[in-house]
N, C-alpha and C positions, 0 to 999 in steps of 0.2 A: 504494500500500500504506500501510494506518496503523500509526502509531507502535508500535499494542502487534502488530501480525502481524510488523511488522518483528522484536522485539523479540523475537519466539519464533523468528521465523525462526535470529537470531542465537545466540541461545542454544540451537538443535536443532544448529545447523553448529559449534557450540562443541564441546558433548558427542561432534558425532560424531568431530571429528577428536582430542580428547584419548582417547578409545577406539581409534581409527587410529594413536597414537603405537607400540608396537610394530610394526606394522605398516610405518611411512615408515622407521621405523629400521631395520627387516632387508631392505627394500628397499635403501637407502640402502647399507647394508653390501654385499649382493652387488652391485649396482652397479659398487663401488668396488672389490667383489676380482677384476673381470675388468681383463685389463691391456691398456688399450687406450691407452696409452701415443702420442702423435703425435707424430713417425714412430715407429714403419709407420703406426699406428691401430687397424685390427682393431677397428672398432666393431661389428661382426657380434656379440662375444660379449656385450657388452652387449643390444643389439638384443635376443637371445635370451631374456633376461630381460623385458624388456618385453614382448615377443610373450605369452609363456608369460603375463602379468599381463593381457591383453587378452584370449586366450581363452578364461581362464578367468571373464572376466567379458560374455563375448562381445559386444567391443567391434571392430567393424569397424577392419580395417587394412590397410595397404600396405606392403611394404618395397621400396626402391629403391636400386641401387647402381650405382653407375656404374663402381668399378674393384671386382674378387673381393673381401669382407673391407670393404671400406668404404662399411656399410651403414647405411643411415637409416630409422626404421620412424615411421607418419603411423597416428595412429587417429582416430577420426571418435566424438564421441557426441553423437546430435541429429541435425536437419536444420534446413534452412531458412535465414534471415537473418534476424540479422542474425550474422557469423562472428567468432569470436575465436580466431585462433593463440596457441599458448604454445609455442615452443622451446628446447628444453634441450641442450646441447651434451654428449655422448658419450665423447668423446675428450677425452686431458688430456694436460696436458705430463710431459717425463720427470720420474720422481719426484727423480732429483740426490742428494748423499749426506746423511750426518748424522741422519738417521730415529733415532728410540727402537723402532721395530719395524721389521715390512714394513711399507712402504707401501701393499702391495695384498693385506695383511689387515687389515680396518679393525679396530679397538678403540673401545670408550667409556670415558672416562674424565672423570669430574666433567660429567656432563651435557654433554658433547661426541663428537661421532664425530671418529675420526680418519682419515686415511689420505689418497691423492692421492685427488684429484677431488669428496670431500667438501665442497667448498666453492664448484669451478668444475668442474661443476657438475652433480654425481650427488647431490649431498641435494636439489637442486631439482627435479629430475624424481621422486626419489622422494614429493616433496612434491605434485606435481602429478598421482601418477599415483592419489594418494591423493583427490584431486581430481576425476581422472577418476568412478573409483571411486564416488563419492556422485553424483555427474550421470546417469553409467550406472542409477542407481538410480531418479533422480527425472528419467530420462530424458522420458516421458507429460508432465512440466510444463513442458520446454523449445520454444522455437521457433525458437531460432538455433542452433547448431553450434560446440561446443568443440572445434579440432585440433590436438592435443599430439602433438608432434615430437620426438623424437630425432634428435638431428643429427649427423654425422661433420662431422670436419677444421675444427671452429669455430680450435680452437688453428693454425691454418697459413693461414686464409686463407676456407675456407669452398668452395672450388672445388669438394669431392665434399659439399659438406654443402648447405644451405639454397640457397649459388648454384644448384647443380643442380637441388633440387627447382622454387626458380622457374622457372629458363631453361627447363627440360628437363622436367620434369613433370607442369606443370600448376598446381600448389599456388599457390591463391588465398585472402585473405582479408580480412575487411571492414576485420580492426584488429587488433593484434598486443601481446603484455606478453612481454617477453623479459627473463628473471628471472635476468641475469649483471652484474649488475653492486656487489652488495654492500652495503658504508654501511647493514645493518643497517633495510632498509626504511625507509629517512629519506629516500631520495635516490629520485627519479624524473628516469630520465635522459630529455632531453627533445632534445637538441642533442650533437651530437659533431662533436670536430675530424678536420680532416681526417691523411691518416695517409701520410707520402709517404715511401720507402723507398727509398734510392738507392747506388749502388756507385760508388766513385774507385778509377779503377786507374791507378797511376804506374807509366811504361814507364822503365827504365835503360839497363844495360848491363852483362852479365855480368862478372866478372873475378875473379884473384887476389885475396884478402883482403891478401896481402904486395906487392901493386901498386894498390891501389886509384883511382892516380890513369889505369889504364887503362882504367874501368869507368866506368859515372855508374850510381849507388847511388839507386834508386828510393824505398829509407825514409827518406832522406837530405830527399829532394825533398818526401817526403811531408808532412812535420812542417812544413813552414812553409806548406804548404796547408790544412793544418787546425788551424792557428794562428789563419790569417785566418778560417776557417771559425766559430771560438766570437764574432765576429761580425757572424754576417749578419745581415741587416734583412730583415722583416716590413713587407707594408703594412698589415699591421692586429695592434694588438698590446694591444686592449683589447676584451673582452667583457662584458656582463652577468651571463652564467650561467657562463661559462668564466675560466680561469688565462690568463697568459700562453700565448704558442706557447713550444714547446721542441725542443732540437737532441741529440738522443743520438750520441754515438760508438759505435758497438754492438760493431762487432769490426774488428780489423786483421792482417791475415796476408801478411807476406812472409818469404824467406830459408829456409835451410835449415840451415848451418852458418856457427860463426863465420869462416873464411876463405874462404870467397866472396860476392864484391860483389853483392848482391840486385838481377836486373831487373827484376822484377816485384814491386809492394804494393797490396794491394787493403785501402779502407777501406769499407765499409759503417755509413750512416747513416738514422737515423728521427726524422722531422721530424714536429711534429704542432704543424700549423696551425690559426686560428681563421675559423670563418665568415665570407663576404665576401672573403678572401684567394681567392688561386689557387697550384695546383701551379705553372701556368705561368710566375708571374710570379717565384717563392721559386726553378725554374730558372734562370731566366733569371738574376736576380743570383748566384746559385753559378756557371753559366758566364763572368760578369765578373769573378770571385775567380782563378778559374782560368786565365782569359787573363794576369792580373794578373801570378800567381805563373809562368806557364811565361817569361813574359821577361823576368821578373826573373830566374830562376833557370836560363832553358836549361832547362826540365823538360820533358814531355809525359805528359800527362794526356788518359784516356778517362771519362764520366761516362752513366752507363747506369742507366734508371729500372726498378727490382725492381717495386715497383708503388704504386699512388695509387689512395687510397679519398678520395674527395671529403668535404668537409663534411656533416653533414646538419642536419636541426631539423623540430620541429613545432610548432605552436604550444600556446602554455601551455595555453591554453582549454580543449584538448579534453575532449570525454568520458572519453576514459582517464584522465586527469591526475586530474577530479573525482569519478569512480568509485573511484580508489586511496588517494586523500585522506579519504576520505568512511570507506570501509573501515576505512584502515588506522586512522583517527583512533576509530572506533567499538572496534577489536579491542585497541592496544597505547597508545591514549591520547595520543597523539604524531600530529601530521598531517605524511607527509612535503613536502618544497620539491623543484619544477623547479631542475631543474642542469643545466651540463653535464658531458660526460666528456670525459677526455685520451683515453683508453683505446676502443680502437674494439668493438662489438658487434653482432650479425648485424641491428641496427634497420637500418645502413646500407641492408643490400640489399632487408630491406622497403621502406622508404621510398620507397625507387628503382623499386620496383614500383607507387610509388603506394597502399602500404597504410598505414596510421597506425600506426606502433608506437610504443611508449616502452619502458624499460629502469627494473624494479623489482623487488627483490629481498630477503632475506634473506642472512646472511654479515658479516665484518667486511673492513673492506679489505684489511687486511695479508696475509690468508690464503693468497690467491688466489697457486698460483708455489710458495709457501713451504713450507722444509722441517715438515715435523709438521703438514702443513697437518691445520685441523678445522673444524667448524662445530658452533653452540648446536642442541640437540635441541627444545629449547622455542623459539626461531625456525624452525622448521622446519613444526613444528604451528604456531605462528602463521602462519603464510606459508599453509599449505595452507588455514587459515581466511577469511585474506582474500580471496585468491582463489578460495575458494568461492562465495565474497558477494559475488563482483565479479560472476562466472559469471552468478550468480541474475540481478543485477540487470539484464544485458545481453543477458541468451540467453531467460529465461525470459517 
């Protein structure tokens, strides 16, 4: 294509999506007023909205559910190859307190939407289905296939969401843009640490609070295991694209009242490793800590793995990477930089299918989680523009 078809091209995808700006925004809004909250989920009532926005533009689709209520819906526009997924996660975490309104009636205010999921990530899907939208149009000029996802249970793990659709569905595709991860479309995630989730439960011995030396006090034992715990060692503890690795203490729960001696304390931790390390081996030295601390101390300790999402990466090179840069650098002037992420995103379970994904997106980082969560309206239409122009240049 030459310079000036380019040129119009950009400026037709321009106009259409600042004309589409009401449009992502009252998507965007209902969206965010169904409460799909995870746990339960209940991405069905979301889903319903989508459905109803494909119909009526009679866009082929699938809904799949593996448990009642937590439901994922696939729409197809195009055929052929070469494929590009775009998945958008459905479900959001609980909104938490301290709101200036409901959280699940969104508001605008000062060029922002507000409310849960606005930001992770129901203004992306509204951005995308806006997307849809103009493809379905200029369907006749495509040859590859756009399939935008709605996905349940991203916030908990993904087991009824994208896992399923691969394991269990079918769902293939050539190459994959998964638009969660924030930084304001600067950041193209290219590599993510791994994500290892593990439970300490310290065994004691029940007793009188006013006898406690008939007891062995489980939180007692606990604190000088997670003492040693703030320093483990990593065999790899420098990256290119990535931070350090990091050890969170997430939660600890033992005891019931102050006068009896606590048997049981369970701590749960999230470990987030970098490329090239192993879950195995970041094991192995926490069960050395652990041996350490029961003979020092007479304790006994159980250590049981919640779960491990491996490292992943792709390389910089790719197409998607130069496709996004190319874009974003034509639409918002800025070309975003390969990164990595601390933070894990459903690229994992592409990758692991052997599909090329990366993680790019609109949003600021802090948002995601946050009370009053929101997101920029004019990011939103940019997003849906680059992505338009990404579409074009890959499918058509």
């Amino acid at each position: 294509m030459n310079s000036s078809s380019s040129n119009n091209r950009k400026d037709h995808v321009k106009k259409y999506m600042q004309n589409s700006e009401r449009e992502i925004v009252d998507l965007a809004c209902k969206l965010i007023n169904t409460k799909t909250e995870n746990p339960p989920g209940n991405e069905i009532l979301a889903v319903r909205i989508v459905e109803d926005f494909f119909k009526s533009l009679q866009i082929p689709y699938t809904i799949h559910e593996k448990m009642p209520g937590r439901a994922n819906i696939v729409g197809y526009i195009g055929k052929g190859s070469p494929s590009l997924l775009v998945a958008c996660h459905l479900d959001v975490v609980p909104a938490g307190d301290d709101w200036k309104r409901n959280p699940f009636e969104a508001w605008i205010e000062n060029g922002r939407i507000y409310g849960r999921g606005t930001s992770d990530n129901k203004g992306q899907m509204a951005s995308m289905m806006a997307v849809a939208k103009f493809l379905k149009e200029n369907e006749s000029k495509l040859k590859g296939q756009l399939i935008l996802i709605g996905v349940a249970d991203e916030e908990r793990g993904s087991t009824l969401g994208l896992e399923y659709l691969l394991n269990e569905c079918g769902i293939r595709a050539d190459c994959a843009i998964i638009p969660d991860v924030a930084h304001n479309m600067q950041l193209i995630d290219v590599t993510e640490k791994g994500a290892l989730f593990l439970e300490i439960t310290s065994h004691g011995k029940q007793a009188h609070g006013s006898k406690p030396e008939m007891g062995i006090n489980a939180i007692w034992n606990m604190i000088p295991l997670l003492e040693r715990m703030k320093q483990l060692k990593f065999q790899k503890t420098v990256h290119p694209l990535h931070t350090t690795p990091t050890l969170n203490l997430g939660s600890i729960h033992s005891g019931t009242v102050p006068n009896i001696v606590p048997a049981l304390c369970k701590a749960q931790l999230d470990i987030r490793y970098l490329p090239d390390d192993s879950a195995d081996a970041i094991i192995s030295n926490i069960k050395n800590i652990i041996e350490e601390v029961e003979t020092q101390y007479g304790a006994k300790f159980d250590l049981r793995v919640i779960s491990n999402q491996p490292p992943t990466a792709v390389p910089i090179d790719n197409p998607l990477v130069e496709l996004i840069s190319k874009h974003t650098l034509a639409v918002l002037g800025t070309k975003p930089q390969p990164k990595g992420m601390s933070g894990a995103t459903v690229t994992k379970q592409l990758i692991q299918k052997g599909i090329i994904a990366v993680g790019f997106g609109p949003g600021d980082e802090t948002e995601a989680h946050a009370t009053n969560e929101s997101i920029s309206i004019k990011e939103l239409v940019d997003f849906a523009q680059i992505m338009t122009l990404i579409s074009l240049d890959l499918l058509a």
